[in-house]
KEVEX-949053 format. One record per residue (C-alpha): x, z, y; residue number from 1; residue in one letter. Coordinates in Angstrom, 1 decimal, padded with zeros to 4 digits. Last residue first. Layout:
<nodes>
NODE    east      up   north  rolo  marnu
NODE       X       Z       Y   NUM      a
...
</nodes>
This chain:
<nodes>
NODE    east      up   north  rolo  marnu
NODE  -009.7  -026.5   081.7    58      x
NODE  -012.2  -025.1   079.7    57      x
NODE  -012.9  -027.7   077.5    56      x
NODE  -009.3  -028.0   076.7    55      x
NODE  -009.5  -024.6   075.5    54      x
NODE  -012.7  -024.6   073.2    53      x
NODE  -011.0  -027.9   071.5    52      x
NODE  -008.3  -025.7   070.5    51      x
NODE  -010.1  -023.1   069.6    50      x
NODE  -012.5  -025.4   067.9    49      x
NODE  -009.2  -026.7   065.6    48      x
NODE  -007.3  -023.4   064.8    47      x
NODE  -010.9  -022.6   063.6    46      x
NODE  -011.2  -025.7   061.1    45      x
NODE  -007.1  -025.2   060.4    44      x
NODE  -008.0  -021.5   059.4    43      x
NODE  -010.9  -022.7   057.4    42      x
NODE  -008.6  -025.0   055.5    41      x
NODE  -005.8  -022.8   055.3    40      x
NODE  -008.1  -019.7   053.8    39      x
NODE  -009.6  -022.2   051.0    38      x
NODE  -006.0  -022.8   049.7    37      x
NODE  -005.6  -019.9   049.6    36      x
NODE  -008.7  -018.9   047.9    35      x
NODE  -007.6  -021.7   045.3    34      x
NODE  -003.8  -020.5   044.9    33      x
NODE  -005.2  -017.2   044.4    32      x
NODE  -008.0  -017.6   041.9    31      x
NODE  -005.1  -020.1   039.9    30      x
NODE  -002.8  -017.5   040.4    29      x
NODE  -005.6  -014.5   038.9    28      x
NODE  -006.5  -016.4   035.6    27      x
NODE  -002.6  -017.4   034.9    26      x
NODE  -001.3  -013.5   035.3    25      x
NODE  -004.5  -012.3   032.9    24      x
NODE  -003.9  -015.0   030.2    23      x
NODE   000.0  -013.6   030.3    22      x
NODE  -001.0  -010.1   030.1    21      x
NODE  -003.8  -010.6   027.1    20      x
NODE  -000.8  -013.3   025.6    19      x
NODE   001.9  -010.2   025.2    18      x
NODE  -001.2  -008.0   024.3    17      x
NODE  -001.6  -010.3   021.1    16      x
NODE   002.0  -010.6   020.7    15      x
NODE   003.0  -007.1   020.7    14      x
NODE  -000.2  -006.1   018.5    13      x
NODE   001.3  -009.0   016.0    12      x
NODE   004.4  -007.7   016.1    11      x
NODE   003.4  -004.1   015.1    10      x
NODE   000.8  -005.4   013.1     9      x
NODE   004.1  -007.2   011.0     8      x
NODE   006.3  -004.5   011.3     7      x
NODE   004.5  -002.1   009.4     6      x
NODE   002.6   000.7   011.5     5      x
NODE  -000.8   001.6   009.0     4      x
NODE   001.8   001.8   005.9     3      x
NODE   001.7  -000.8   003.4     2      x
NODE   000.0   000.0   000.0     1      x
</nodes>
């Protein structure tokens, strides 16, 4: 009978976490890269109506 902690679950725990951490790191940079991508956009929208805010002005 093999013990409850044989090297085998052991590496097999190890690799299954391994990929939960890894999965985890890929799901939350492509959530990142897309909300900043959506922050530059909106910032160049209101960069822009500032701008055109100003010349109006003058």
């Amino acid at each position: 009978m093999d013990p409850l902690y044989s090297i085998d679950s052991i590496a097999f725990l190890g690799m299954f976490i391994f990929l939960l951490i890894l999965g985890y790191l890929v799901v939350t940079d492509i959530h990142y890269e897309e909300k900043k991508k959506e922050d530059t956009e909106e910032g160049k929208e209101n960069k822009k109506e500032k701008n055109d805010k100003y010349i109006d002005e003058r």
